[in-house]
One Martini backbone bead per residue (centre of mass of N, CA, C, O) as a GRO file, in nm:
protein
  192
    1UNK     BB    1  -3.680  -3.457  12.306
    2UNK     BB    2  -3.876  -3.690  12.138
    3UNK     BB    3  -3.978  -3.962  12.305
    4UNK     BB    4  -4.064  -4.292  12.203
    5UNK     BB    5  -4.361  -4.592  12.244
    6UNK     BB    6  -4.345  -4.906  12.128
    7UNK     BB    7  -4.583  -5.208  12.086
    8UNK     BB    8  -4.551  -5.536  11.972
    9UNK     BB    9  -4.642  -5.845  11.850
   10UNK     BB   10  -4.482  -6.175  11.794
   11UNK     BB   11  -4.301  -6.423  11.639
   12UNK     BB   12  -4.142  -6.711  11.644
   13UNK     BB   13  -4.050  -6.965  11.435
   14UNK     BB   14  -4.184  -7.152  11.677
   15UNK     BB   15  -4.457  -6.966  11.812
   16UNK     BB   16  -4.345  -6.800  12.006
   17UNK     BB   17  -4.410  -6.544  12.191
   18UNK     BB   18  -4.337  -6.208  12.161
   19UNK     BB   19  -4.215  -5.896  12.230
   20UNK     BB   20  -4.204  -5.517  12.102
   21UNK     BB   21  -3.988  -5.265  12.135
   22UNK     BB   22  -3.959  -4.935  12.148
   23UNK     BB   23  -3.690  -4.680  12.234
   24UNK     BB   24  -3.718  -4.334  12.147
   25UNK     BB   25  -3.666  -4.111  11.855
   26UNK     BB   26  -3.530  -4.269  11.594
   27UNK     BB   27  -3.238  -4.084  11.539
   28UNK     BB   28  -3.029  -4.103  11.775
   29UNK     BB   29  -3.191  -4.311  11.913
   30UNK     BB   30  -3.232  -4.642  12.019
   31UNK     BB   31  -3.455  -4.952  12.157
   32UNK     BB   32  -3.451  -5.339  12.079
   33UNK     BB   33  -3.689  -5.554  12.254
   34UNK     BB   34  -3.692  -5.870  12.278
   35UNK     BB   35  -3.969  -6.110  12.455
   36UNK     BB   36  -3.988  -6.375  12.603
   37UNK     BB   37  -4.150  -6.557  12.759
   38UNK     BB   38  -4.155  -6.748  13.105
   39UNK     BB   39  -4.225  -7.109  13.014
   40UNK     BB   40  -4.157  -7.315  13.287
   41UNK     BB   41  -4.377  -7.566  13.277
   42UNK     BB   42  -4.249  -7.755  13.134
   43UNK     BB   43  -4.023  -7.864  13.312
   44UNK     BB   44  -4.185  -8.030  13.498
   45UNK     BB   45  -4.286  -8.214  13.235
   46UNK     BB   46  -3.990  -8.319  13.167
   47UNK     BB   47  -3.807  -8.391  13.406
   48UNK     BB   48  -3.990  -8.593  13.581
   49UNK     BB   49  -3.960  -8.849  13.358
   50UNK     BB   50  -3.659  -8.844  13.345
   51UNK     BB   51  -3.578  -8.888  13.614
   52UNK     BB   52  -3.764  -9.167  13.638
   53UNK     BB   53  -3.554  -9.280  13.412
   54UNK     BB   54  -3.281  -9.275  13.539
   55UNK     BB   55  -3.407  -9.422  13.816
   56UNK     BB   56  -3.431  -9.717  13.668
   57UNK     BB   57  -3.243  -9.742  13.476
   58UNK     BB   58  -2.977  -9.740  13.685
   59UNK     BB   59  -3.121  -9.987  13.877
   60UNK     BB   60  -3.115 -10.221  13.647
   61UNK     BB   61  -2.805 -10.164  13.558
   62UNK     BB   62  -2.717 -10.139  13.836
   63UNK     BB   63  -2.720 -10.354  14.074
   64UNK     BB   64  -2.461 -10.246  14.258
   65UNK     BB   65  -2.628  -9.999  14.317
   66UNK     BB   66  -2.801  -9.832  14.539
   67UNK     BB   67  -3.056  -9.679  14.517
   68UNK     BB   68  -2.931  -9.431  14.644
   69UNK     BB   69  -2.698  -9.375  14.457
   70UNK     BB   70  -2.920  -9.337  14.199
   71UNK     BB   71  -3.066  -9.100  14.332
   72UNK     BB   72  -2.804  -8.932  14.347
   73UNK     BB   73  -2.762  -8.941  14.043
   74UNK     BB   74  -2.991  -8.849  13.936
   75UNK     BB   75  -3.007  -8.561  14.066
   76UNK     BB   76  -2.722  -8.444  13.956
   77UNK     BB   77  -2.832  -8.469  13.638
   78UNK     BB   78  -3.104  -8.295  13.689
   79UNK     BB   79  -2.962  -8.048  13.797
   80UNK     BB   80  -2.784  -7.978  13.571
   81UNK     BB   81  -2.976  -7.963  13.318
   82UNK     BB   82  -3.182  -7.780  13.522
   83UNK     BB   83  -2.932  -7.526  13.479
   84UNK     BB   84  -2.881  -7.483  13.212
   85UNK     BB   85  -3.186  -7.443  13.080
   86UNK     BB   86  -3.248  -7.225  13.279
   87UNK     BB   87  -3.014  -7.035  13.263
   88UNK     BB   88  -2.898  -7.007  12.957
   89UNK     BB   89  -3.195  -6.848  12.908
   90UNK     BB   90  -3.319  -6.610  12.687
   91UNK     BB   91  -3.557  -6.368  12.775
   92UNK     BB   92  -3.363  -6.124  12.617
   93UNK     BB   93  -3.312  -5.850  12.365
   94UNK     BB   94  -3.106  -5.581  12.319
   95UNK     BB   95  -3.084  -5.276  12.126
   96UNK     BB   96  -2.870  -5.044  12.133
   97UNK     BB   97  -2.876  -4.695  11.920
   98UNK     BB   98  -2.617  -4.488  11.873
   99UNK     BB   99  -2.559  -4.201  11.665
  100UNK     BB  100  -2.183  -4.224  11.639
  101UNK     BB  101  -2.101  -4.493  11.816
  102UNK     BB  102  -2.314  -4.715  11.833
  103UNK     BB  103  -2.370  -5.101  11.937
  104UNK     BB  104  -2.594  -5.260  12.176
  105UNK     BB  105  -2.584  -5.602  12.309
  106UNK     BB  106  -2.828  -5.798  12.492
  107UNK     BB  107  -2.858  -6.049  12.745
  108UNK     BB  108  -3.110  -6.198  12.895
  109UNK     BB  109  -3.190  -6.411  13.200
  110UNK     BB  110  -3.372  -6.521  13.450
  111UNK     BB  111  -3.124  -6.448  13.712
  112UNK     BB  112  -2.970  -6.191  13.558
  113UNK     BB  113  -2.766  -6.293  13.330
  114UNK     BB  114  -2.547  -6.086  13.150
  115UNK     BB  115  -2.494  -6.008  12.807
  116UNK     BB  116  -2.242  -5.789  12.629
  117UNK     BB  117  -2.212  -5.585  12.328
  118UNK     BB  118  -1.978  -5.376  12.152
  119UNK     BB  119  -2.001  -5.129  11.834
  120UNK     BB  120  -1.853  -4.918  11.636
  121UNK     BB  121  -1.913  -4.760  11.439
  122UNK     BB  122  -1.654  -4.756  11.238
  123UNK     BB  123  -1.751  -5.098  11.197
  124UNK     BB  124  -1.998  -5.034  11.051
  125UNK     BB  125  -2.168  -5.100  10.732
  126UNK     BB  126  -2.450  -5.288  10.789
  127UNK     BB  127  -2.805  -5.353  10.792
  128UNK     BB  128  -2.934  -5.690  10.752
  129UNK     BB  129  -3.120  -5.935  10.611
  130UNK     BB  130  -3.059  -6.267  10.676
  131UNK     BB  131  -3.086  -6.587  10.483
  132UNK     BB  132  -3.145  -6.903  10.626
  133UNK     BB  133  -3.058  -7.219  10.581
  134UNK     BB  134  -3.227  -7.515  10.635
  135UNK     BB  135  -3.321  -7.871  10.625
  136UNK     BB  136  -3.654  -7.740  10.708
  137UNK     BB  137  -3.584  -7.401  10.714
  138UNK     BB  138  -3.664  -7.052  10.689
  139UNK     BB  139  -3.438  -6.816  10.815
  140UNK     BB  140  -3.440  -6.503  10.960
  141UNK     BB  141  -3.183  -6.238  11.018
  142UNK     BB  142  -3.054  -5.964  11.233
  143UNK     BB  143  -2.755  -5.797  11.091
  144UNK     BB  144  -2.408  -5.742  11.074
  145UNK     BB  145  -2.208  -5.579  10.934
  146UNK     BB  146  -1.850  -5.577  10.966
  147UNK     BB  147  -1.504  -5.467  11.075
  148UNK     BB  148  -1.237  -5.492  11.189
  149UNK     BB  149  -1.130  -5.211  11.126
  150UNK     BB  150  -1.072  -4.895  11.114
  151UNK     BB  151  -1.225  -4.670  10.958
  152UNK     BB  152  -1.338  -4.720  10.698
  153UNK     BB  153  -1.634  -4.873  10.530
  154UNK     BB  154  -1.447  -5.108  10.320
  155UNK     BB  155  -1.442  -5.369  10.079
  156UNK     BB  156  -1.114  -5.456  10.176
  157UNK     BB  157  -1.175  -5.573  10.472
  158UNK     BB  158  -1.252  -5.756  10.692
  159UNK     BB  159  -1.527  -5.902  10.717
  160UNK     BB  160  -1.850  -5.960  10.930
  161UNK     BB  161  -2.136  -6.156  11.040
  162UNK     BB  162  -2.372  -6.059  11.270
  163UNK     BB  163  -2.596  -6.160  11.444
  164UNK     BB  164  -2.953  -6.125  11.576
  165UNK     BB  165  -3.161  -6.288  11.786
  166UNK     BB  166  -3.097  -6.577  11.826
  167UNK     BB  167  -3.274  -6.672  12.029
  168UNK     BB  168  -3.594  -6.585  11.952
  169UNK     BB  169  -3.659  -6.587  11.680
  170UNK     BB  170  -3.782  -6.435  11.442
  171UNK     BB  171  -3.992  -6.299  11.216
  172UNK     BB  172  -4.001  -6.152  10.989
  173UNK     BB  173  -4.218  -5.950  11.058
  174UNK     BB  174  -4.074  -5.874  11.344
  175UNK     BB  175  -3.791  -5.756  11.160
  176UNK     BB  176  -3.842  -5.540  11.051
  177UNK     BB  177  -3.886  -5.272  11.184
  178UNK     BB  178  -3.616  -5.303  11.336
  179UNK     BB  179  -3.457  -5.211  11.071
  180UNK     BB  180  -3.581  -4.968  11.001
  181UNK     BB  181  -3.508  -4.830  11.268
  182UNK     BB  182  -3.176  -4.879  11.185
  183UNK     BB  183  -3.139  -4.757  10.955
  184UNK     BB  184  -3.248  -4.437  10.998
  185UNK     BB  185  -3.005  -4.416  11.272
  186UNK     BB  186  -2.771  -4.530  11.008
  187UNK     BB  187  -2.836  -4.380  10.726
  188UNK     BB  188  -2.924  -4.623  10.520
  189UNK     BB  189  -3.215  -4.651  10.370
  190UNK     BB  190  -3.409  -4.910  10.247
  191UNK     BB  191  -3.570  -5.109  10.032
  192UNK     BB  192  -3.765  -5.416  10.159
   0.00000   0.00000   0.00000
């Protein structure tokens, strides 16, 4: 089996650079991983002004509390915030596609936190890139059309949209060769 490996810079919605890999032989098998860089410097600039207007905020207008407790209050907010934006950051998102089996969907985020999501072949009916308007720009996104029930994919029962790399929002360019190899790997090829 002669197993290939590729990868291109791709960009998201919002500007942020990503990584795309493929791996595998491209027939029976591959892995789509969409890799965000680690940005965390960012934290640091956002937290510590909002950090220090918080403790000035509670200082000021509750002035029965004590230095002492609004820095304890504050702090416990601010790590709260700081814990939640840090912790369930998704910085990769993987397709891995056998055919005839199905898809495995994952995110991992910092901190190793991972969650997976396996698709049954015979629940998939196909893979297609649906456009989503928003209030002010147009996003693509690289969807699974499936079917509730066992059996063959016929549009007589219940169909969901499920998107993939809904974190990473990768742009169109970089949308488009992933679509190709699943496409290829699930026997569907269309020109798009």
């Amino acid at each position: 089996m002669n197993k290939r490996k590729h990868s291109f810079d791709g960009l998201s919605i919002h500007g942020h650079k990503l990584k795309v890999y493929f791996k595998g032989d491209g027939l029976l098998s591959s892995s789509f991983v969409i890799e965000r860089s680690d940005n965390s410097s960012w934290l640091l600039v956002f937290f510590v002004p909002c950090f220090l207007a918080v403790v000035v905020a509670l200082h000021k207008d509750l002035l029965s509390l004590t230095t002492t407790n609004c820095l304890v209050w504050a702090a416990v907010l601010f790590t709260a915030v700081g814990l939640k934006l840090c912790y369930f950051n998704v910085l990769r998102e993987t397709v891995l596609i056998v055919k005839d089996l199905g898809i495995q969907f994952t995110r991992s985020g910092p901190f190793g936190l991972q969650t997976s999501h396996f698709i049954e072949q015979h629940r998939i009916v196909d893979v297609l890139i649906n456009e989503v308007i928003t209030m002010h720009q147009v996003v693509f996104y690289l969807t699974l059309l499936i079917t509730d029930g066992p059996g063959d994919s016929t549009w007589g029962k219940n169909q969901q949209l499920l998107p993939l790399f809904t974190s990473s929002t990768p742009r169109l360019e970089t949308i488009k060769p992933v679509y190709h190899g699943m496409q290829q790997i699930l026997g569907t090829t269309k020109n798009w």
